[in-house]
C-alpha positions as CSV (number, residue, x, y, z in Angstrom):
1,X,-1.8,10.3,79.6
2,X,-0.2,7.5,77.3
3,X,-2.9,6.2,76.1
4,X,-4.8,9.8,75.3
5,X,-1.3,10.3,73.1
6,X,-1.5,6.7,71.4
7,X,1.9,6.0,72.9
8,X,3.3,2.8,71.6
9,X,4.5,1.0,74.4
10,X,7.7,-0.2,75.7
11,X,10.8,1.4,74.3
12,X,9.1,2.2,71.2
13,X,6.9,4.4,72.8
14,X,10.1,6.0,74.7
15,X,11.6,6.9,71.7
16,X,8.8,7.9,69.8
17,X,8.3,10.3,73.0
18,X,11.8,11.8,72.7
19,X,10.9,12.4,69.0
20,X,7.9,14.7,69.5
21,X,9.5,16.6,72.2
22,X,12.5,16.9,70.3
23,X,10.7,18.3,67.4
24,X,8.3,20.7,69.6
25,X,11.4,21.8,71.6
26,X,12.8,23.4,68.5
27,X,9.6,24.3,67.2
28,X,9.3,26.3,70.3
29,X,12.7,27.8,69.6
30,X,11.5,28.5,66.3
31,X,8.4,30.5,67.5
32,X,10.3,32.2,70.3
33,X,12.8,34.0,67.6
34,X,9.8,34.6,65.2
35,X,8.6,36.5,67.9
36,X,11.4,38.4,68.9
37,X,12.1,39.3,65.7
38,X,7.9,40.2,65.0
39,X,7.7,42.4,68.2
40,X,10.9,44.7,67.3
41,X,9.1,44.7,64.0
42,X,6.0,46.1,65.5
43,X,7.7,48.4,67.7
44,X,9.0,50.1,64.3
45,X,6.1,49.8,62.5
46,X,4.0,51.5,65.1
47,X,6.0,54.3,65.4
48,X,5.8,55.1,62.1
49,X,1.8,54.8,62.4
50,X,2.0,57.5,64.8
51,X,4.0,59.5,63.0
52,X,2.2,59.3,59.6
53,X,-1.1,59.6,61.6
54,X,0.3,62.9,62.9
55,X,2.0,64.1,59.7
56,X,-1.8,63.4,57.9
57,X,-3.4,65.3,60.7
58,X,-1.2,68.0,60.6
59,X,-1.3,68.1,56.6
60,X,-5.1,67.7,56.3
61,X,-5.3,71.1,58.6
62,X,-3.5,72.8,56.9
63,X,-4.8,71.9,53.8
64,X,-8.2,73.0,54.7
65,X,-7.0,75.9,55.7
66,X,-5.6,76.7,52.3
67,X,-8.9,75.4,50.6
68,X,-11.2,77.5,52.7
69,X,-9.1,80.6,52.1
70,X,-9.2,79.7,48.0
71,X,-12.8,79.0,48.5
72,X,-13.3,82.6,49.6
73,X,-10.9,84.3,47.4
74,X,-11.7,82.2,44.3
75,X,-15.1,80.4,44.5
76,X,-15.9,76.8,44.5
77,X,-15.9,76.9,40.6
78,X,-12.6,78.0,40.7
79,X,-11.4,75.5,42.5
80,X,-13.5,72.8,39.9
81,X,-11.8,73.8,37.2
82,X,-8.3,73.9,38.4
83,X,-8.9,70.3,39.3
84,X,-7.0,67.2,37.6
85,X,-8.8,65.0,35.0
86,X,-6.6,62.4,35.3
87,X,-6.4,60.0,38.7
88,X,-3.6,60.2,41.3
89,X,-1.1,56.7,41.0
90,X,-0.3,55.4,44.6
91,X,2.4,52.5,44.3
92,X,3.5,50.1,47.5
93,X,6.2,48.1,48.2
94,X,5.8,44.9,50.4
95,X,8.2,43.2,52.0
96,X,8.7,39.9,54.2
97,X,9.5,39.5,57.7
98,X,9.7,36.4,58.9
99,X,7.3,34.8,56.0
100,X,5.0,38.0,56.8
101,X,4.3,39.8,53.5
102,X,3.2,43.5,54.7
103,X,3.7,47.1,53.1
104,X,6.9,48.9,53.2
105,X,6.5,51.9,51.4
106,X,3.7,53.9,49.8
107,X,4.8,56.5,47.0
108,X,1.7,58.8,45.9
109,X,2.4,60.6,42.2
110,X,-0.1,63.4,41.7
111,X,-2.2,63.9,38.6
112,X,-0.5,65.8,35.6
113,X,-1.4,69.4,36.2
114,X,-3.3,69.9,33.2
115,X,-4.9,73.1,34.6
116,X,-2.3,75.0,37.0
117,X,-4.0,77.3,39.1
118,X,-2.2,80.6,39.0
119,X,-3.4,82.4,42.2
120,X,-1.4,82.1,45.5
121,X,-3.9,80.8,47.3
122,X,-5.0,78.4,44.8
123,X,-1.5,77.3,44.3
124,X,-1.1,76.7,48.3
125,X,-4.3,74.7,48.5
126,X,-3.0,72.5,46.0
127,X,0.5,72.0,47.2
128,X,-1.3,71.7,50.7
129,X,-3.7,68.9,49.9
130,X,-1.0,67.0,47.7
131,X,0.9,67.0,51.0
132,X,-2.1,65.9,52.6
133,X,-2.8,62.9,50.0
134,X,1.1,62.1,50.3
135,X,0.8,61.8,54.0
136,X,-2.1,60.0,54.1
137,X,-0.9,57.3,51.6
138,X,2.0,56.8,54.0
139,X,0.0,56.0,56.9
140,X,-2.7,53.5,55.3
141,X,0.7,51.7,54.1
142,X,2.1,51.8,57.7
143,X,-1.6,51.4,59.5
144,X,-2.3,48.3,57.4
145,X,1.5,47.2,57.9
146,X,0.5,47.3,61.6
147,X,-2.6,45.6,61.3
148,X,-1.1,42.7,59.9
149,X,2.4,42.6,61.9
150,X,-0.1,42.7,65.3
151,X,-2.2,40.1,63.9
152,X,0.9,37.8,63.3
153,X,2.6,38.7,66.8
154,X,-0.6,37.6,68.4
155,X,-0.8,34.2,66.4
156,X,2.8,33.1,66.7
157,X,2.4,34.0,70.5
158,X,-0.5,31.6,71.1
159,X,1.3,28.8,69.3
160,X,4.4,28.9,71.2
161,X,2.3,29.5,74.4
162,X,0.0,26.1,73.4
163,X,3.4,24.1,72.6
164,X,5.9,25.6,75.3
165,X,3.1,25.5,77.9
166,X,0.9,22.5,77.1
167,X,2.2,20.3,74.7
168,X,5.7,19.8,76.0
169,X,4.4,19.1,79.4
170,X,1.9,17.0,78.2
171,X,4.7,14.9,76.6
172,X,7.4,15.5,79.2
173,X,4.8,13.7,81.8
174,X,3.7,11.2,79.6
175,X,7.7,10.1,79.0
176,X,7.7,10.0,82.7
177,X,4.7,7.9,83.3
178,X,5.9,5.2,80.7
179,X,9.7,5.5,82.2
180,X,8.6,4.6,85.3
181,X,6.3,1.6,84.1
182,X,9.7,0.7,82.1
183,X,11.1,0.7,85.3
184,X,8.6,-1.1,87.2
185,X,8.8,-4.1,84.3
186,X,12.6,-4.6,84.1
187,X,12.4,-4.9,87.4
188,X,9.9,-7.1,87.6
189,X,11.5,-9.2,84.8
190,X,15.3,-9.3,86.7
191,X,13.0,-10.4,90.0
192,X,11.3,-13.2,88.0
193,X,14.9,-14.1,86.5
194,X,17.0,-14.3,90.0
195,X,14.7,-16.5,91.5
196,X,14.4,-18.8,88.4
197,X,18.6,-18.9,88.7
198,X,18.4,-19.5,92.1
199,X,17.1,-22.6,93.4
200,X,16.4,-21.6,96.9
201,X,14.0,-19.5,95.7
202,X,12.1,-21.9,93.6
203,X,8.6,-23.0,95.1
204,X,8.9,-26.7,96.0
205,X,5.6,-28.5,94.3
């Protein structure tokens, strides 16, 4: 195990022992709050998945429902011409969590309504699928949000598993081992020094 590590030996070795478990100790402590903090973070974040997801599926039906009823009370070129020119602006906020950039917020600003359509049903369709577009720029921001927070949970878990449950007992025994040949030495050495104190013990040439 010591010599797989390139232990130094001796009490140099001891020490530089206590100095990588020291250091993975508190990088274990390090990971373990990461996590704790990452997996509340996820709990949020995937909450507000599902509700986005559900707000856009809710939104998107009743937008088609508005569409299909301009469609038949308007026409398809109706519905062309009323259209913008210009493109919608989507802008997203990121933030950090725990040196995790990911989205926070997603604001969609519709088109300027160079053509308003004048017709209620027209005018419903468009309010409808605005809401729609609006919904679904919130949960892209909070499925990609998701995406990345999951990705990071599942990372910072397999480091702290590899150092919590293989590195530091992989050290922890190899401080043992070379404690106890430590042990076996000095007491090697204070055998060889009593008898070369004592004369008794001596061998007579």
């Amino acid at each position: 195990m010591t010599s797989s590590l390139a232990v130094p030996p001796g009490r140099a070795g001891r020490l530089w022992l206590e100095r990588r478990l020291s250091i993975a100790r508190r990088g274990a402590d390090l990971l373990d709050r990461k996590l704790r903090i990452l997996r509340h973070e996820l709990a949020m974040t995937r909450d507000t998945a599902a509700r986005t997801e559900l707000e856009w599926t809710q939104a998107c039906a009743e937008a088609e429902v508005w569409l299909l009823r301009s469609a038949l009370l308007e026409g398809q070129r109706g519905i062309r011409l009323a259209a913008p020119r210009e493109l919608a602006e989507v802008e997203i906020t990121w933030t950090v969590t725990m040196g995790v950039s990911h989205p926070a917020t997603a604001v969609y600003s519709p088109p300027p309504d160079a053509a308003p359509w004048t017709a209620p049903a027209a005018a419903e369709a468009k309010r409808a699928s605005q809401s729609a577009l609006a919904a679904a720029v919130q949960h892209a921001a909070a499925d990609r949000a998701l995406r990345i927070l999951d990705a990071e949970t599942t990372q910072t878990q397999q480091r702290l598993h590899a150092i919590r449950d293989r590195w530091i007992p992989r050290l922890e025994a190899a401080k043992a081992g070379l404690e106890l040949a430590i042990d076996e030495l000095e007491r090697a050495d204070a055998t060889r020094l009593r008898i070369a104190w004592n004369p008794r013990h001596r061998e007579i040439p």
